[in-house]
C-alpha positions as CSV (number, residue, x, y, z in Angstrom):
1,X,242.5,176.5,227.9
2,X,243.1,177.7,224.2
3,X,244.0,175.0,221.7
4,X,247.9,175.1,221.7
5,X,249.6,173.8,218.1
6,X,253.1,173.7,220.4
7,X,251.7,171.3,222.9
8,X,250.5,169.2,219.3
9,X,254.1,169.9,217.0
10,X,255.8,168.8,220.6
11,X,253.8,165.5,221.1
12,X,254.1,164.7,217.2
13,X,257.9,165.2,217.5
14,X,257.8,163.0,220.5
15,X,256.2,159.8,219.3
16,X,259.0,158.7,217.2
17,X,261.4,158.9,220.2
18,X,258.6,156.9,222.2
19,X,257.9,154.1,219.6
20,X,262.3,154.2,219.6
21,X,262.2,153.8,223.5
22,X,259.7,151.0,223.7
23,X,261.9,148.9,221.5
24,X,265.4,149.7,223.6
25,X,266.5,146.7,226.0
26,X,269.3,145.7,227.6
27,X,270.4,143.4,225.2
28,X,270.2,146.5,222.6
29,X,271.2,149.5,224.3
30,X,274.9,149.5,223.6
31,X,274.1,148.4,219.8
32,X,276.4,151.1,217.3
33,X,275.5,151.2,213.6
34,X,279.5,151.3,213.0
35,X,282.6,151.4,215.8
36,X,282.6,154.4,215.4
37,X,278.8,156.0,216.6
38,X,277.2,156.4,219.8
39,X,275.1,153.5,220.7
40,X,271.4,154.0,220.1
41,X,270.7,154.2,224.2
42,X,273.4,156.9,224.1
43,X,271.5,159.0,221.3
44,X,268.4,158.6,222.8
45,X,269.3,159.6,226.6
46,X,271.1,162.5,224.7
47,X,267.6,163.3,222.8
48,X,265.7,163.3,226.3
49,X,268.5,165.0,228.5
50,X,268.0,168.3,225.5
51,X,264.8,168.3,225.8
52,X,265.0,169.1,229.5
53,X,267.9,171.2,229.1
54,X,266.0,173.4,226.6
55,X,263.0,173.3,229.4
56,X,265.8,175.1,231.8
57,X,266.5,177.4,229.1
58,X,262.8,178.5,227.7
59,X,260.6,177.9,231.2
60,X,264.0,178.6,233.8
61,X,262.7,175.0,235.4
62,X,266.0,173.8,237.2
63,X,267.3,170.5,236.0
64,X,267.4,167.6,238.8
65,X,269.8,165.9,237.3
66,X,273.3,165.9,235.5
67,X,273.9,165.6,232.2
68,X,276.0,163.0,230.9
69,X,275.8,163.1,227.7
70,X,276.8,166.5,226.8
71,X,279.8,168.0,225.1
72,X,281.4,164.5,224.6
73,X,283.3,163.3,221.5
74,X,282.6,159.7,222.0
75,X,280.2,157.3,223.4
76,X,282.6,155.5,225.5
77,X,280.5,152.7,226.6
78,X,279.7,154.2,229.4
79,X,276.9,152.0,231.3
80,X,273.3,152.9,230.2
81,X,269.8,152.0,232.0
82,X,266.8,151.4,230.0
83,X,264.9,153.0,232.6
84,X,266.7,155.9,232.9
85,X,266.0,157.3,230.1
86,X,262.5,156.4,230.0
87,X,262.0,158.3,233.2
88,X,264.0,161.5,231.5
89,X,261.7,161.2,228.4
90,X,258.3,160.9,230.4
91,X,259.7,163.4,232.8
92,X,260.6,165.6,229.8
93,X,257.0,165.1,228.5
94,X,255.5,166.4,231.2
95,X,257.2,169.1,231.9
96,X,257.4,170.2,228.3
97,X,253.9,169.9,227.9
98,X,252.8,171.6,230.9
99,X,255.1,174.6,230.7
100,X,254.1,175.2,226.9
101,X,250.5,175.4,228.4
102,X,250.8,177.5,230.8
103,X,252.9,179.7,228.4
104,X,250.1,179.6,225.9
105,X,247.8,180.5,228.6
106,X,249.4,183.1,229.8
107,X,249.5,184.9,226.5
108,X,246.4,184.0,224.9
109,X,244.4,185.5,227.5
């Protein structure tokens, strides 16, 4: 398997929203920065529901789930599980990661 600098710029990119994650609890997940933001478990479930939306669209991988955070004006409080989106971020890894490999496989050789 070649080196692959997408699998590297995806990981790098990723750690942020990781060291974010490990700090989200229940007590914080519905904290705003103003009335008028999403809450930070909002933006993050948004950041990790993308990232396997843009898997469909690059790798054609079906989503297993539906989206709730998409094409919404608000955050409206809705109820948000720490777990949740911990399991779409580390399910978004993977697949991510493995698809850009096998992509990069595919054309290097």
């Amino acid at each position: 398997m070649a080196h692959n600098i997408y699998v590297d710029l995806f990981v790098l990119s990723n750690e942020q929203i990781e060291k974010t994650l490990s700090k989200l609890t229940s007590e914080n997940i519905q904290f705003r920065l103003t009335e008028n933001t999403a809450s930070a478990g909002f933006l993050l479930k948004h950041i990790c529901e993308t990232q396997l939306t843009f898997n469909r669209m690059l790798f054609g991988e079906p989503l297993d789930f539906t989206p709730t955070t998409f094409r919404v004006e608000t955050d409206a409080g809705i109820a948000l599980d720490v777990n949740e989106i911990i399991h779409l971020q580390e399910q978004g890894n993977q697949k991510i990661i493995a698809n850009l490999q096998k992509a990069s496989d595919e054309y290097m050789n």
